[in-house]
C-alpha positions as CSV (number, residue, x, y, z in Angstrom):
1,X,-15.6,28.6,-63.6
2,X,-17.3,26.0,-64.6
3,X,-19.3,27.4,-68.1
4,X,-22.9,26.6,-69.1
5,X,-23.7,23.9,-71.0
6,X,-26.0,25.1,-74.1
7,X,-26.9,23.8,-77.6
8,X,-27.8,24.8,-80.8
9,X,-30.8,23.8,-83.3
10,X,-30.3,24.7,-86.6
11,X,-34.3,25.7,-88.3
12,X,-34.9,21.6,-89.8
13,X,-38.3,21.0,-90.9
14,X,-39.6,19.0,-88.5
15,X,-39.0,14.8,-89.0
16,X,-39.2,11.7,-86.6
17,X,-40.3,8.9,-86.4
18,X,-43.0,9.6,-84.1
19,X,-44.9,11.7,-86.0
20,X,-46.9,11.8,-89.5
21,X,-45.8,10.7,-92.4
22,X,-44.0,7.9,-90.4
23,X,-40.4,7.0,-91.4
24,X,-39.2,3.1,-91.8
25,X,-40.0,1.5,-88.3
26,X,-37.1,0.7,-87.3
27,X,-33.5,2.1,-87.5
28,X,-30.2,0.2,-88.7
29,X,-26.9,1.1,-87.5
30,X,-23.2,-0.4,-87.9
31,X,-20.1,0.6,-86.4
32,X,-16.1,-0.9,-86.8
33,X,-13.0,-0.9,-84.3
34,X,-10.9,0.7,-86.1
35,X,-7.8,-0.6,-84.3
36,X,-7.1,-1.5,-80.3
37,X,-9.0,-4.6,-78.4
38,X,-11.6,-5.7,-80.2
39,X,-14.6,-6.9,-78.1
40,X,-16.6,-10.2,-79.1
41,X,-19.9,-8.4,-78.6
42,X,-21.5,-5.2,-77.5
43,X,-24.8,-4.4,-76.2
44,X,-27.3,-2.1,-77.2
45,X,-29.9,-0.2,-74.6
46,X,-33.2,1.2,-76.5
47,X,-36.4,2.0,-75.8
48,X,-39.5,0.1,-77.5
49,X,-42.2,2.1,-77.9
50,X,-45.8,1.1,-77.6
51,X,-49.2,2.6,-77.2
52,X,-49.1,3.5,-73.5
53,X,-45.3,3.1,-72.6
54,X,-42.1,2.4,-73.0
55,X,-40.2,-0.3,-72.5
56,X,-36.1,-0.4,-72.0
57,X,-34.6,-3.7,-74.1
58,X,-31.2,-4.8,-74.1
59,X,-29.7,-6.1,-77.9
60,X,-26.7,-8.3,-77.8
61,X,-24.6,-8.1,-81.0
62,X,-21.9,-9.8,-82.5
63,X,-18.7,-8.1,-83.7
64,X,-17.5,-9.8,-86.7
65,X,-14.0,-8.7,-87.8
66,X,-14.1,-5.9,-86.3
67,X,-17.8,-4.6,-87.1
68,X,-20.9,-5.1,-85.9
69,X,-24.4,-4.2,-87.1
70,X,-27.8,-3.7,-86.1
71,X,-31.3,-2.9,-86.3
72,X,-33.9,-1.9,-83.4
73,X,-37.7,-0.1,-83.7
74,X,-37.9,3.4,-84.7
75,X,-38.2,5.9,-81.6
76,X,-37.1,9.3,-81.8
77,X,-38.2,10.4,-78.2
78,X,-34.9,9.5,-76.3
79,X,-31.2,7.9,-76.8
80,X,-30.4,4.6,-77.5
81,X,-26.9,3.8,-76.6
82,X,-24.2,1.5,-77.5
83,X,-22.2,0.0,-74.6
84,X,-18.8,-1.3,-75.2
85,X,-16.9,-3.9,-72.4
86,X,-15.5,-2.5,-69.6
87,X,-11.6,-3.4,-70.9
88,X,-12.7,-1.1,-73.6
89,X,-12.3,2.7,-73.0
90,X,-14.6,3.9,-75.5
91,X,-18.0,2.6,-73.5
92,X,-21.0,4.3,-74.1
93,X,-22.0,5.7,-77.0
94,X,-25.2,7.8,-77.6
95,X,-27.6,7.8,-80.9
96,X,-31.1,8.3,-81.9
97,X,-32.9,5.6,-83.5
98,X,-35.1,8.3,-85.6
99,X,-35.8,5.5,-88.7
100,X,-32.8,6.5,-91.0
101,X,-29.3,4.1,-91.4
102,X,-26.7,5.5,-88.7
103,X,-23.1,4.7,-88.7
104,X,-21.4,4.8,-85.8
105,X,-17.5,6.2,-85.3
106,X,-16.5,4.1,-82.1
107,X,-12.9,5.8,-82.1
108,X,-14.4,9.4,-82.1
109,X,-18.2,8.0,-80.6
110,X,-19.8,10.5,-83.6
111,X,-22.8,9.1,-85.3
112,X,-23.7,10.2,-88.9
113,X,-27.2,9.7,-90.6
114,X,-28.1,8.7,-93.9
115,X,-30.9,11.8,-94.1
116,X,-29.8,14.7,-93.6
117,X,-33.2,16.1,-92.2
118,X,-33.3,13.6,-89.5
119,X,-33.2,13.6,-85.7
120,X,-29.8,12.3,-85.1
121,X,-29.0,14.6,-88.2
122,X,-30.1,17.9,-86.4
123,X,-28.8,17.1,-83.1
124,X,-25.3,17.0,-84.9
125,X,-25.9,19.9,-86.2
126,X,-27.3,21.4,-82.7
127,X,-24.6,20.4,-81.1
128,X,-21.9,21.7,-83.4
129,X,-23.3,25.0,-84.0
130,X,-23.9,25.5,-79.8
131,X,-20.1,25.0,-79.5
132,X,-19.1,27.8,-82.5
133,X,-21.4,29.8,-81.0
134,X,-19.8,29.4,-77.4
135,X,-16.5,29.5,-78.9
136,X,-17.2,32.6,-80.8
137,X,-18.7,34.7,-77.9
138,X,-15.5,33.2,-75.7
139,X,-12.9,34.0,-78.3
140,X,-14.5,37.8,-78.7
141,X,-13.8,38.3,-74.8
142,X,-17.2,38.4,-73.8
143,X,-19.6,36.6,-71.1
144,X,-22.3,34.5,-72.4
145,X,-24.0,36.7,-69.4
146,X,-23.6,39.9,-71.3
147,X,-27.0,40.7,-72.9
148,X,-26.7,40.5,-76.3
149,X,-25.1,37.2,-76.1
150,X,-27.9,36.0,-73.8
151,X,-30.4,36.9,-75.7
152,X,-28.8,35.3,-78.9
153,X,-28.5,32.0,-76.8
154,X,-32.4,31.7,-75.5
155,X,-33.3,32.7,-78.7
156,X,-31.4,29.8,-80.4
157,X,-32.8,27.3,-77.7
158,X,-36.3,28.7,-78.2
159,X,-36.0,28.0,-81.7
160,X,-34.5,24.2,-81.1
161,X,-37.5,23.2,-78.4
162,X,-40.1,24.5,-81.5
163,X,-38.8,22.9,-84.3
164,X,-37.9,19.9,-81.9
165,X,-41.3,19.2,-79.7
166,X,-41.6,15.8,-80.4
167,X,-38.4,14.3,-80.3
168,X,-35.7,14.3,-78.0
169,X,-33.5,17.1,-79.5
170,X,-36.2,19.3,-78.2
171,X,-36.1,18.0,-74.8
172,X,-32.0,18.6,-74.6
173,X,-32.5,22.5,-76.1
174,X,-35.6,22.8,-73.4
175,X,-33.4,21.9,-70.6
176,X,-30.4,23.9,-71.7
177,X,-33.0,26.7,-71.7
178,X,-33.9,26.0,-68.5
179,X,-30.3,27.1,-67.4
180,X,-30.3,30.2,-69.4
181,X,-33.8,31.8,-69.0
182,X,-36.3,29.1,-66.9
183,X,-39.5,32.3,-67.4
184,X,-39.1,31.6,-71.1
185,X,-38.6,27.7,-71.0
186,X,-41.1,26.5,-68.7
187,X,-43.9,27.8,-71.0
188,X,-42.5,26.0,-73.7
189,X,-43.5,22.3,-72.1
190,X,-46.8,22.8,-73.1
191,X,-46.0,23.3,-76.8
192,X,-44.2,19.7,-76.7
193,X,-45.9,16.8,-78.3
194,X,-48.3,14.4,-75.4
195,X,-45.5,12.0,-75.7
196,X,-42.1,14.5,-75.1
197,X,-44.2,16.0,-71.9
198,X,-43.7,12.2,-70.4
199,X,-40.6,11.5,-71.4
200,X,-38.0,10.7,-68.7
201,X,-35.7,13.6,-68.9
202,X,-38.4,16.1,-69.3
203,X,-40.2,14.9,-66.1
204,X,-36.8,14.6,-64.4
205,X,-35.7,18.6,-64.7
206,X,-39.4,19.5,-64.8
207,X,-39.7,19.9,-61.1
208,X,-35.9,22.5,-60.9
209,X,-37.4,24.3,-63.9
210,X,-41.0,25.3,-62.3
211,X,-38.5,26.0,-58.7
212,X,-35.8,28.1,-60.9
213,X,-38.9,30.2,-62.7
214,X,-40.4,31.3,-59.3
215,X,-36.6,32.4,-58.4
216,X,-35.2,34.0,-61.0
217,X,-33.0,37.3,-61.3
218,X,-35.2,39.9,-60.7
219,X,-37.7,38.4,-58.5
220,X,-38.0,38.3,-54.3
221,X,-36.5,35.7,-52.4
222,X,-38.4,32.4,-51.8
223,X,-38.0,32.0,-47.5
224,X,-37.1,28.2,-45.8
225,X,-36.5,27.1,-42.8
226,X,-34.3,24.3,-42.0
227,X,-34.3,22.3,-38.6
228,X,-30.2,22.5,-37.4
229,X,-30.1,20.1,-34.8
230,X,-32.6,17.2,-35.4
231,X,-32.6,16.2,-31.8
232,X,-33.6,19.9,-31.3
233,X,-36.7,20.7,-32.9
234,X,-37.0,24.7,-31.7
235,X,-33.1,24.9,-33.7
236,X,-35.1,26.3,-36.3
237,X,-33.7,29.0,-38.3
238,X,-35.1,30.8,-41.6
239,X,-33.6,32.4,-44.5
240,X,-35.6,35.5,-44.0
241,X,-33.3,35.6,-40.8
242,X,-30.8,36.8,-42.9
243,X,-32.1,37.8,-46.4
244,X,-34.2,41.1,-46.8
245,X,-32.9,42.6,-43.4
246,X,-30.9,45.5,-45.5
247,X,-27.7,43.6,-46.4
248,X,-26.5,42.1,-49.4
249,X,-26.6,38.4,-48.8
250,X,-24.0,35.6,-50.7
251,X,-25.5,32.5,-50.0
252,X,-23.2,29.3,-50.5
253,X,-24.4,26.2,-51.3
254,X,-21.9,23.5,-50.2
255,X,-21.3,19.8,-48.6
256,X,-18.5,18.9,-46.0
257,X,-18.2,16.4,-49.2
258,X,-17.7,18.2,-52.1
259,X,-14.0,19.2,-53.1
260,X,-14.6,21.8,-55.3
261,X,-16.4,23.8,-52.2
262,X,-12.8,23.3,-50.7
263,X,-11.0,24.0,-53.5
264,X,-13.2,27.5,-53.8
265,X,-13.0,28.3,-50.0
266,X,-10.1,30.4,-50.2
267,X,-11.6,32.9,-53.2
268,X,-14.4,33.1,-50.8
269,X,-12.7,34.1,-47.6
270,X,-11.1,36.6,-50.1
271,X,-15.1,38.1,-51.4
272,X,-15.9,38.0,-47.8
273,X,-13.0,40.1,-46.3
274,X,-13.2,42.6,-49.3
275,X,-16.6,42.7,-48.6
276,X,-18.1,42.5,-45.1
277,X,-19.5,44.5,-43.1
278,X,-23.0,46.2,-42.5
279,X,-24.0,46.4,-46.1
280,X,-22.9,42.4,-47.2
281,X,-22.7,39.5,-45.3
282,X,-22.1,35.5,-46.8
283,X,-24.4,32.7,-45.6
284,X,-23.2,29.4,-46.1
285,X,-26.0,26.4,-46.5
286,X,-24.8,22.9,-46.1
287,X,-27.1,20.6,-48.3
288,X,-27.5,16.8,-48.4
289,X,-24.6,16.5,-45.3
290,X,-25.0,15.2,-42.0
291,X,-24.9,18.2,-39.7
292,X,-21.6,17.0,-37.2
293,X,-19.6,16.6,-40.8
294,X,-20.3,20.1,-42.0
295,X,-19.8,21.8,-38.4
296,X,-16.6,20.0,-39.1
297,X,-15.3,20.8,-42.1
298,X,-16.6,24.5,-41.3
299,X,-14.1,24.5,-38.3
300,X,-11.3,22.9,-40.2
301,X,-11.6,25.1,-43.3
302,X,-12.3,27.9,-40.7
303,X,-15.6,29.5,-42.1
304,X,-16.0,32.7,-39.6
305,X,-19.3,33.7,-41.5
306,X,-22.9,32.6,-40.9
307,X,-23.5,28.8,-41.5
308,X,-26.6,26.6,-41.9
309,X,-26.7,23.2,-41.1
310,X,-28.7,20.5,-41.7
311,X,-30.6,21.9,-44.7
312,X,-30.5,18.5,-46.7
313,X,-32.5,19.0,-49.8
314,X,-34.8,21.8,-48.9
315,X,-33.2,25.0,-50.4
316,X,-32.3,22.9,-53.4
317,X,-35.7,21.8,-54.2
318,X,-36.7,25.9,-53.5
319,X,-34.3,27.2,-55.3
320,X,-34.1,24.5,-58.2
321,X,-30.0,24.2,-57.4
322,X,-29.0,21.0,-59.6
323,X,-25.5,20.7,-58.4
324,X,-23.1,22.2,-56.2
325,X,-21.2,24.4,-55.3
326,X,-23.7,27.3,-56.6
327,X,-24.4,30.4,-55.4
328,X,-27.2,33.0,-55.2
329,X,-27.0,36.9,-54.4
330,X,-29.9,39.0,-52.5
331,X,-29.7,42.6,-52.7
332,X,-30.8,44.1,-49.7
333,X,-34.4,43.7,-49.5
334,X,-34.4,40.0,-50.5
335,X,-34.5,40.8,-54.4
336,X,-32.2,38.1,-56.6
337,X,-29.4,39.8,-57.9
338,X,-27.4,36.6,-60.0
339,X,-27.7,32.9,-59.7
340,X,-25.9,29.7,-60.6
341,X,-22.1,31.7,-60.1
342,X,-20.1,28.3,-59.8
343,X,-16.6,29.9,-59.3
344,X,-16.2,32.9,-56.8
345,X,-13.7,34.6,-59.9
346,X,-16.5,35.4,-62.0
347,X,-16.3,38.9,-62.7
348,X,-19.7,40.2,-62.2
349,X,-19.9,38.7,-59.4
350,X,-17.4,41.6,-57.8
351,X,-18.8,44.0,-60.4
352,X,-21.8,43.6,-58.8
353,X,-21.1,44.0,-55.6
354,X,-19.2,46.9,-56.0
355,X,-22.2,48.2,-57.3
356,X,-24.4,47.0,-54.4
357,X,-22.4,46.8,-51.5
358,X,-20.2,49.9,-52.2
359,X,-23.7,52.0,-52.4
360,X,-23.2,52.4,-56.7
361,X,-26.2,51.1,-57.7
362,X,-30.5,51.6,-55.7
363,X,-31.9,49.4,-53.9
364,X,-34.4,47.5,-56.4
């Protein structure tokens, strides 16, 4: 199963560039090849900040046995990156240009800081510490679902986002919040500085976060509808068609296109013959797919369950689904039981509907 991806901020006192007192205006970096083809040149992408905007520039720089050096304005709101030829495998590389002197590892693409309270400093540090963390909770046998080892993770993030909120380390921890908990992240955009609330990635995830905190674990099911046939406008059909009618309700997102919803078919033809009957049924929704591709590749993978066709982006702007194949369980009167269960192993995925299903557990 594909596992979350979550990061760490260690408590820094909060530094950039693009707050009071100001750092050095612009940052300086250098990097070597330590050995393989050398390139003549790479480029560097950065953002120039002004009093309204931001503007992308591209840097061209020379590397002179073997090294290259650098220096572009200070702006610790988003990445800069380092791109290296195409007949080079180590291509992109990502740094903040918070006003301190970086050094950049092209064989391991790590970038070190000359202060150690800086932005590119903490998101090291953020980084590192989310990966223990992980690796500690995976290595202990546990599921970063369990409680305790939720709670430790949105408390982390919390933490990042407000020590962060006006540089882009903040923006990463918000959005990795926004997988864990979205009710606790979504308030937090309003604590981040007037400049962070309009930077790109924050207005790109804004929109799943605001869907994910209306449908969350815990509350009722957000209804669609979805035209099937688009030279039939009455082939209208609903999720409330299915969901809150007294059954536990799978539903799979998927594309005729996407291999990992074939590679995953056959654990959920195994959930769905352990399973169904007149407490659980699985709905499958085909999303951004053409609708004679997905009737398709139902019949050839031989999907004998309820399908949806047609649905395009509409239950994945509802339900603030990023990616597929996901999935989301209704309990029987439309309540959200889980969300975001990207392999059909996950254990409390069965554990719960042994619990729901198998009549363990009350209707919420």
């Amino acid at each position: 199963m594909n596992k979350p991806a979550v990061f760490l901020a260690a408590a820094f006192v909060l530094l950039s560039c693009s707050s009071a007192p100001k750092q050095e205006p612009t940052t300086r970096f250098s990097g070597a090849f330590p050995d393989g083809p050398v390139p003549d040149s790479v480029q560097v992408q950065y953002w120039t900040p002004t009093d309204t905007t931001h503007t992308v520039d591209i840097k061209k720089i020379p590397v002179i046995d073997g090294r290259f050096e650098g220096e572009i304005p200070c702006d610790a709101t988003d990445f800069a990156f380092v791109f290296i030829p195409e007949n080079n495998s180590r291509d992109i590389i990502k740094f903040i240009a918070d006003g301190s002197t970086l050094t950049i590892d092209v064989e391991t693409q790590k970038v070190t800081s000359s202060d150690q309270d800086g932005v590119q400093s903490r998101f090291n540090a953020w980084q590192q510490e989310s990966i223990d963390l992980l690796m500690d909770i995976y290595e202990a046998g546990e599921d970063v679902k369990d409680e305790k080892n939720h709670e430790r993770l949105v408390a982390f993030h919390r933490n990042a986002v407000m020590q962060n909120r006006d540089n882009v380390v903040g923006a990463w921890a918000l959005s990795a919040l926004e997988q864990l908990d979205p009710k606790v992240a979504l308030p937090l955009v309003s604590t981040l500085s007037e400049q962070m609330k309009d930077n790109a990635m924050v207005q790109n995830f804004l929109p799943t976060l605001e869907a994910r905190a209306r449908t969350s674990i815990g509350d009722m099911f957000t209804d669609f509808e979805v035209v099937q046939n688009p030279s039939d406008p009455r082939s209208v059909v609903k999720l409330s068609d299915y969901v809150g009618k007294g059954k536990t309700i799978l539903l799979d997102f998927w594309a005729s296109w996407c291999e990992e919803n074939r590679n995953e078919m056959p654990e959920l033809k195994s959930i769905y013959e352990k399973y169904h009957g007149d407490d659980f049924d699985i709905v499958s929704i085909a999303v951004s797919d053409a609708p004679e591709n997905s009737l398709a590749a139902a019949k050839e993978m031989g999907i004998t369950w309820s399908l949806i066709v047609n649905a395009q982006s509409i239950p994945l702007e509802t339900y603030g689904v990023r990616r597929i194949p996901d999935m989301i369980l209704f309990g029987p009167d439309g309540t959200i039981l889980l969300r975001h269960y990207w392999g059909y192993d996950d254990r409390a995925l069965e554990s719960t509907l042994d619990r729901y299903v198998r009549g363990n557990h009350p209707v919420l």
